[in-house]
C-alpha positions as CSV (number, residue, x, y, z in Angstrom):
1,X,27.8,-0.1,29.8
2,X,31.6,0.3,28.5
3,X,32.8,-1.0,24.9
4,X,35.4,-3.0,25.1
5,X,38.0,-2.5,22.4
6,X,40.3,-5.5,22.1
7,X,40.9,-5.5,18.6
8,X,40.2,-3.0,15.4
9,X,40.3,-4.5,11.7
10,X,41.7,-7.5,10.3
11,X,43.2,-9.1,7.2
12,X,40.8,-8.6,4.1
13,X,41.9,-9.9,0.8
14,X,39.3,-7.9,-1.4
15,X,38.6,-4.8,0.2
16,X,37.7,-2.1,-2.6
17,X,36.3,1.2,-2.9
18,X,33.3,2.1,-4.9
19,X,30.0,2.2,-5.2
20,X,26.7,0.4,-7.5
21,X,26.0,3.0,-9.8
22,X,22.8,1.0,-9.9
23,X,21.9,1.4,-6.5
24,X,21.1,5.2,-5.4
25,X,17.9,5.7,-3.7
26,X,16.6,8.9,-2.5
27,X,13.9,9.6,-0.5
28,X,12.3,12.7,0.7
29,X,12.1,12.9,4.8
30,X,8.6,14.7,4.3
31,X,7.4,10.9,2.8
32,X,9.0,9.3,5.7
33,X,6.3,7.7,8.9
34,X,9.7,6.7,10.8
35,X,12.9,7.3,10.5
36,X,15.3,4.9,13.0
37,X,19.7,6.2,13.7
38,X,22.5,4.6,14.9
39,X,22.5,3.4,19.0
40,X,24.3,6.4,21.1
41,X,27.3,6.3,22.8
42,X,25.3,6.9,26.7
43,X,21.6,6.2,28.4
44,X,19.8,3.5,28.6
45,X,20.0,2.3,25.0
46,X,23.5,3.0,24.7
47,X,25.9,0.3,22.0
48,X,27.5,-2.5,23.5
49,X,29.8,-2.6,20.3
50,X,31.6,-0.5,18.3
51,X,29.4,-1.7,15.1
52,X,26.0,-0.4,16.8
53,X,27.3,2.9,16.8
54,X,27.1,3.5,12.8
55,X,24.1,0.3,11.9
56,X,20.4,1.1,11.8
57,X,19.7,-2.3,12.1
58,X,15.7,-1.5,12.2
59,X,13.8,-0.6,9.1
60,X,12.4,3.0,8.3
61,X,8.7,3.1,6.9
62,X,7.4,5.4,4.2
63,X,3.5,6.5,3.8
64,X,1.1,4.7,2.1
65,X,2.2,5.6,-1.4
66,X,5.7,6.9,-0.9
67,X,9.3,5.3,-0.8
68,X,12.8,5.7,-2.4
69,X,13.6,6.7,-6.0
70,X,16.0,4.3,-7.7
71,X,18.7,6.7,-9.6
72,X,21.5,5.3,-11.9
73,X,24.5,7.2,-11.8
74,X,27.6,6.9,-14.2
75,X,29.5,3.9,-13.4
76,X,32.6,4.8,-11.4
77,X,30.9,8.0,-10.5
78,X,29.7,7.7,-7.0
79,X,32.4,9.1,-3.8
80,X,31.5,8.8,-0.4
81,X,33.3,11.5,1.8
82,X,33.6,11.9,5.5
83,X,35.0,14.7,7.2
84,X,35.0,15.5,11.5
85,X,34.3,19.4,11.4
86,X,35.4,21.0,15.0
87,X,36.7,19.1,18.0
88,X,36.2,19.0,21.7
89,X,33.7,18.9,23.0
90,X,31.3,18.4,20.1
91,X,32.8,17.6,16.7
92,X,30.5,16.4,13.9
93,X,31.0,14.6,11.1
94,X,30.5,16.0,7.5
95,X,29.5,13.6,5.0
96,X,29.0,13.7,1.3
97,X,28.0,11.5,-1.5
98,X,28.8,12.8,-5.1
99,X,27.2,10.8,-7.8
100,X,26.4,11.5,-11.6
101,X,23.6,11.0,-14.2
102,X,24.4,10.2,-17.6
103,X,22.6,12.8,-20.0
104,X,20.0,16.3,-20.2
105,X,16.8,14.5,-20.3
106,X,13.6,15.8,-19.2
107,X,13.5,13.2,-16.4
108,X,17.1,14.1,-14.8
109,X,16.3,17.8,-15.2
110,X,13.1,17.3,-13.4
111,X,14.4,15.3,-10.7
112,X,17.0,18.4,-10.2
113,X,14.0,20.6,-9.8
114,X,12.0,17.4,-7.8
115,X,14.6,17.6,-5.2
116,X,16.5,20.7,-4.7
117,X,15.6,22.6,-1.4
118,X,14.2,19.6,-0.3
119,X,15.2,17.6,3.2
120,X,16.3,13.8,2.0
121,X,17.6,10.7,2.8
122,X,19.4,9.3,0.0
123,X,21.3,6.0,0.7
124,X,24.3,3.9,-1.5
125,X,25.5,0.8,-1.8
126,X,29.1,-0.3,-1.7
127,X,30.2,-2.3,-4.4
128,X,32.7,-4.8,-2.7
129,X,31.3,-5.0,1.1
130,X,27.3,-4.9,-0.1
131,X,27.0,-2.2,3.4
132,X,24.2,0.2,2.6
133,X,25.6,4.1,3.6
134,X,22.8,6.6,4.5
135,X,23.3,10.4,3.9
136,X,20.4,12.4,6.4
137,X,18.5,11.6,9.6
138,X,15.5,13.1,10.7
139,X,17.2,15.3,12.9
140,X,19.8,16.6,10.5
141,X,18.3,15.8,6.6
142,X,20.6,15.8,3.8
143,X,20.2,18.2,1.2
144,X,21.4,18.6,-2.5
145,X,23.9,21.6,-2.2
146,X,25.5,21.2,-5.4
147,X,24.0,20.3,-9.1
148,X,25.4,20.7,-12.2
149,X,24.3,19.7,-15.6
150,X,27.6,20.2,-18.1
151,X,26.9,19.5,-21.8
152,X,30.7,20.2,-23.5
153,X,31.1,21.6,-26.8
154,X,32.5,19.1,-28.5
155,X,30.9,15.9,-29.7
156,X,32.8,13.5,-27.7
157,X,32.5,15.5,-24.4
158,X,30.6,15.2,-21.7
159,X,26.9,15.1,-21.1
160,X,26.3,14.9,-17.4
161,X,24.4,16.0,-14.5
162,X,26.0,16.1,-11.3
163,X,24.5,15.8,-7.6
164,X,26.4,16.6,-4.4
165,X,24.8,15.2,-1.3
166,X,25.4,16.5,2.3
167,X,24.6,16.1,5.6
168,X,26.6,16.1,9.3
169,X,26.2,14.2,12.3
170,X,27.4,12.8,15.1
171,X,29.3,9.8,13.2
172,X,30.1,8.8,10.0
173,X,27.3,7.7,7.1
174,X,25.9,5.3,8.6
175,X,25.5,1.4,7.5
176,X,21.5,0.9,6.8
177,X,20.6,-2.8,7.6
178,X,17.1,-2.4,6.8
179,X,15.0,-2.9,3.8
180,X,14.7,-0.5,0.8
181,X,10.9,0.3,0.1
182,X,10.9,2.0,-3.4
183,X,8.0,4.4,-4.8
184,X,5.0,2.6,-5.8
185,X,4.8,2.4,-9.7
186,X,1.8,4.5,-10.7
C-alpha cells in the first residue's frame, strides 16, 4: 500500500530543541528478550503513514532482572544528531546522541568501564514534544565511540564526563512509544 503525502508540518507555537537531562536510559542489547523497530517502507507490514516509519509503537521486554539505567546528564548538555551517509541506492542514516555527566566519581567512572565495547540501546527524551528518541536496534546496536572525563586546572573549571552515542540505520532515531522498564533495585 502507497503513503499518501498531502501535507508535511504545521504551525507550532512552542517547538523547542533540547533534551531532559533527567531522562537518559541505557540499556544493554545482551539484557534485551525483544527488541521491536520502526514499520518498513515495503511487504506485507509495510506503514500506511509517514509517522509509522520512525514510531515503535510496541514495547521492548528485558530479562527477568534487567532493564534501562537512568543517567542524569548536565542540563543543556544532551544533542541529538542525524546525518544520511551515502545515497542511491542505499543511504543510512547516522545518528548520535552526546550527553554529559556532572563529576569523576566512582560511579560515572565505572559506568564508562560498564559500557564501553558494549552493544546498547540508549533512548532520550525531548524536553518540549515529550517524543522518546532511540539510539540502537538489534540489528545495528549503538555503541559508545567517544568518552571523555575532563577535570580543568583551575577551580572554577570543568568537571565532566562526556558520552558520545552512535548508531546508523535506515531512518532517523526513532520515536519509542513504549514503556521504559528500568533495572530492578538490588
Amino acid at each position: 500500500m502507497a503513503i499518501k503525502v498531502e501535507t508535511i508540518g504545521a504551525a507550532a507555537s512552542e517547538v523547542s530543541g533540547a533534551f531532559s537531562h533527567t531522562e537518559i536510559y541505557v540499556g544493554l542489547l545482551r539484557d534485551f528478550e525483544t527488541l521491536t523497530e520502526p514499520k518498513g517502507k515495503y511487504g506485507t507490514d509495510a506503514a500506511t503513514t509517514l509517522a509509522e516509519l520512525v514510531e515503535i509503537s510496541a514495547p521492548h521486554t528485558f530479562k527477568v532482572g534487567f532493564g534501562f539505567t537512568k543517567v542524569k546528564a548536565i542540563q543543556e548538555s544532551v544533542i541529538l544528531e542525524t546525518a544520511q551517509l551515502g545515497n542511491k541506492p542505499s543511504p543510512v542514516q547516522e545518528n548520535k546522541m552526546t550527553f554529559q555527566m556532572l563529576g569523576s566519581d566512582a560511579e560515572i567512572l565505572g559506568f564508562k568501564r560498564h559500557v564501553k565495547g558494549e552493544d546498547l540501546i540508549v533512548l532520550g527524551k525531548e524536553f518540549a514534544s515529550g517524543n522518546v528518541r532511540q539510539i540502537g536496534s538489534a540489528k545495528y546496536a549503538a555503541a559508545v565511540i567517544e568518552s571523555t572525563s575532563k577535570i580543568d586546572g583551575t577551580v572554577e573549571g570543568e568537571n565532566a564526563t562526556t558520552f558520545v552515542v552512535q548508531d546508523k540505520q535506515m531512518y532517523d532515531a526513532p520515536i519509542y512509544k513504549g514503556d521504559i522498564t528500568l533495572m530492578p533495585t538490588v
